[in-house]
C-alpha positions, 0 to 999 in steps of 0.5 A: 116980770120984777114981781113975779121975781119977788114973789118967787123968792118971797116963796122960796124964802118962806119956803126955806124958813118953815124947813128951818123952823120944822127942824129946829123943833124936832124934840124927843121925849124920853119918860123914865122910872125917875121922870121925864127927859126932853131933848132937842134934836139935830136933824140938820147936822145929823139927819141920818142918826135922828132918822133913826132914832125917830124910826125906832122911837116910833116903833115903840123899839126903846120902849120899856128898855133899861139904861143897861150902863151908868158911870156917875159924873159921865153918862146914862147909857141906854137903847140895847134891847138884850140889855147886856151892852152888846145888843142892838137893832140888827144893822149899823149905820156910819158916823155924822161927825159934825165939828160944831159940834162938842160934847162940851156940856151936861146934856149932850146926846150921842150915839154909842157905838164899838168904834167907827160906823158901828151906830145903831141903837145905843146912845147916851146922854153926858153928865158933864162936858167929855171932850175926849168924846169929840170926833168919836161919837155922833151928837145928834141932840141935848137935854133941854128939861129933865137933866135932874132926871138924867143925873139921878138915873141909875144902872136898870132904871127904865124907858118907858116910852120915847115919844117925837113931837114935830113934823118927821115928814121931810127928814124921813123921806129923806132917808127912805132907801135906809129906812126901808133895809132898817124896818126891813131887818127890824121886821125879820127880827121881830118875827123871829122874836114871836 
């Protein structure tokens, strides 16, 4: 009896760590007109935020998309498909306010949006710490390589791609009853678009 115990929590605890390790290596890669920017990503603190930005980075949505807003010594601004600022996927989603976490350094990845819950394809990535930023908007990564690139990126620069490297399986199905409206309106904006 004593083994069967230690032996199912031996498994839970594997079990436990390898969600761990699955999450702590969700990366995104965002190659641009001036390099390549790779950013480690928060599912854990912001699962629905990064299930939206995995969702549309692989429908290839950001793809070939300007950084439509640049404010040197603050931020690169990008993910607007009219390219205007005022563009977006056609749907919000709520804020993932997590107090840990700060826009307390270069790097910081975070969704724009036009005040609270109104998240839904723009994002920015800091130049420098911005605290006043804290509380306003979702942090859900940080640059880990290429914060040269994000510094030299200028208004119209472009996205050409933006690939995720790590297991997806478990944070998408998480957010499934919200995938599937965002593909669902994603998908009437597409045809209508063709």
């Amino acid at each position: 009896m004593l083994r069967k115990i230690f032996l199912s929590f031996f498994c839970l605890m594997f079990l436990m760590t390898g969600k761990n390790v699955m999450a702590d290596n969700l990366t995104a890669t965002i190659d641009t007109s001036k390099g390549t920017i790779k950013i480690k990503l928060f599912p854990e603190q912001a699962p629905l935020t990064v299930a939206n930005f995995v969702n549309l980075a692989q429908r290839k949505y950001y793809d070939g998309l300007k950084f439509h807003r640049v404010i040197k010594d603050f931020m690169i601004q990008g993910g607007d498909p009219t390219g205007t600022g005022r563009g977006g996927p056609g749907y919000r989603f709520k804020d993932e306010i997590n107090p840990t976490l700060k826009h307390d350094k270069p790097g910081m990845l975070s969704m724009a949006n036009a005040g609270p819950n109104t998240n839904g394809s723009q994002f920015f990535i800091t130049h420098v710490p911005t605290p006043w930023l804290d509380g306003k908007h979702t942090i859900f990564g940080e640059v880990t390589e290429g914060q040269s690139v994000v510094d030299t990126i200028e208004q119209n620069d472009v996205m050409t791609t933006v690939t995720i490297e790590g297991n997806t399986d478990a944070l998408l199905s998480g957010q499934s009853e919200h995938l599937d409206i965002w593909n669902k309106t994603l998908d009437g904006a597409e045809k209508e678009n063709s």
